[in-house]
N, C-alpha and C positions, 0 to 999 in steps of 0.2 A: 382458526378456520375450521379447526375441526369438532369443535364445538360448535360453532356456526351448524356448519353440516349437520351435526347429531339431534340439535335444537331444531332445524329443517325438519329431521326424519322425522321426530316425534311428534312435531305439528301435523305432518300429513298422517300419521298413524292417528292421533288422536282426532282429528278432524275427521276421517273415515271411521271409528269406530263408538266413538263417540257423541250425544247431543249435548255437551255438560258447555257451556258458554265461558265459564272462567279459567278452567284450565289450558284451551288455546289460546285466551288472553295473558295468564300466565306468561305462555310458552313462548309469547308473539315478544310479550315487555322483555325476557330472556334474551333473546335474539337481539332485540334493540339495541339492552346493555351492552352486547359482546359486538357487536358491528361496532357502536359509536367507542368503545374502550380500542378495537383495533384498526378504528381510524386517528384515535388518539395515538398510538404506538410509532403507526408507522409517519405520523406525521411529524413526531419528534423524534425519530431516528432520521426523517427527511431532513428536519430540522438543523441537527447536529452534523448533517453531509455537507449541507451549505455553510455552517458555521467553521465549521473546519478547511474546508477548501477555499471560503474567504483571507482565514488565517493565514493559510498558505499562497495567497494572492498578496496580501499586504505584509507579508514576511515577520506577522505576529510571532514569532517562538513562545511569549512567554504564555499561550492559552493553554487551558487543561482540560480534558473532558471527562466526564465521567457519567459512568452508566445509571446510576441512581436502584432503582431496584426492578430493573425491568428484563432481566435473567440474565442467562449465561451469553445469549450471542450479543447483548446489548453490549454488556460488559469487554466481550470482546473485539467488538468494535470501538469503542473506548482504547482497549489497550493499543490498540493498531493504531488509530489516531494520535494516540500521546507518543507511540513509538516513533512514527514518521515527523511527528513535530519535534522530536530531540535529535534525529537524522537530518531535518532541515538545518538546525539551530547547529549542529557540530560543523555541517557545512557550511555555512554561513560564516560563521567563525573563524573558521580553517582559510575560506575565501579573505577575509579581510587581514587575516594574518600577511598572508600572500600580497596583497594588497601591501601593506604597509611597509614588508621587506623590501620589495620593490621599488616602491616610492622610498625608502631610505636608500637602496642603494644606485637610484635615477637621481637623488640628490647629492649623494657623495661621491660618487665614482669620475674620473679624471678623465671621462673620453666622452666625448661629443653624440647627444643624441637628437635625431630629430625626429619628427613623424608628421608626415602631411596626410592629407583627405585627398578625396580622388579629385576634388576641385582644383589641386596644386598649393591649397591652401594651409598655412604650418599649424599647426594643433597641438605641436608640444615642442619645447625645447628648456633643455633641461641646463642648470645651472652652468657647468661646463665649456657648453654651447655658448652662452650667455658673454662668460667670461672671454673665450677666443675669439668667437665673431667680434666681440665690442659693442655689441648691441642689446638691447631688450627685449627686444622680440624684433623678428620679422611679421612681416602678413602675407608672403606668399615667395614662392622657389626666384620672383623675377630680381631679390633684393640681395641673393646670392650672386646673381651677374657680377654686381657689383665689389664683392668681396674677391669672390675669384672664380673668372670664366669657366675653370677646371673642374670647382665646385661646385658650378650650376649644372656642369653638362652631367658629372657625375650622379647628383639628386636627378634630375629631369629625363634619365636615361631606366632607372630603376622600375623595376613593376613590383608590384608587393611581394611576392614570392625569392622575390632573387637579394641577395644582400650585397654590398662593396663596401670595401674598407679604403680610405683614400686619405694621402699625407696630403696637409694643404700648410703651406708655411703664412701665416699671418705675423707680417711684424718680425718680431726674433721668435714667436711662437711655435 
């Protein structure tokens, strides 16, 4: 830009003091270069905003970026981008860790879990469950009735926030 500018200044100087016709063409083809080089710049710094934030939309980790040779702030945009893409990816990670524990210990653990949608409808039920009910799944709290009235009133009385623990004897279970 500020070559822009100075290229500016020196055309109107030479245009006022001036009649020599090649040197404000010169000055004029100068100016071209530097406008259309930093319309190139900034459109591949544009460029590299959306590629990254894609990235980060479609949970790419593995992209990299790099500045190429277009200075210092290029450069450090680049690093900032590659930093937050190794900050997404440890997250990510760290999330599916959590994820996995979980889900091993929703499959191994000896107590009855369930979880419905606000429709009343069951969404998870987890080995345990499976096993004491005597069933495969249910599809909704009204098949609990049936197991044990106690059971249903307990599920059906619940709002998300609030927890109960409730002995229900199925069987000798």
């Amino acid at each position: 830009v500020l070559i822009i500018l100075a290229l500016s200044l020196a055309l109107g100087y030479v245009l006022t003091r001036q009649a020599l016709l090649f040197v404000p063409l010169g000055i004029l083809l100068a100016i071209v270069v530097t406008v259309v080089n930093l319309i190139q710049y900034i459109s591949k710094t544009s460029r590299d905003l959306t590629h990254f934030l894609l990235s980060v939309r479609q949970r790419a980790w593995t992209q990299s970026f790099t500045s190429g040779n277009r200075g210092k702030s290029s450069s450090e945009l680049s690093n900032a981008f590659n930093t937050i893409i190794r900050e997404f990816e440890k997250l990510s990670m760290e999330r599916e860790l959590h994820y996995q524990f979980l889900e091993a210990l929703n499959e191994n653990i000896n107590i009855v879990i369930l979880s419905f949608n606000s429709s009343d409808k069951l969404v998870m039920m987890n080995p345990a469950a499976r096993r004491l009910l005597k069933q495969a799944a249910f599809s909704s709290m009204d098949h609990f009735r049936k197991v044990d009235p106690r059971l249903y009133e307990a599920i059906s009385s619940l709002s998300p926030e609030k927890r109960n623990v409730l002995k229900v004897h199925i069987g000798e279970e």
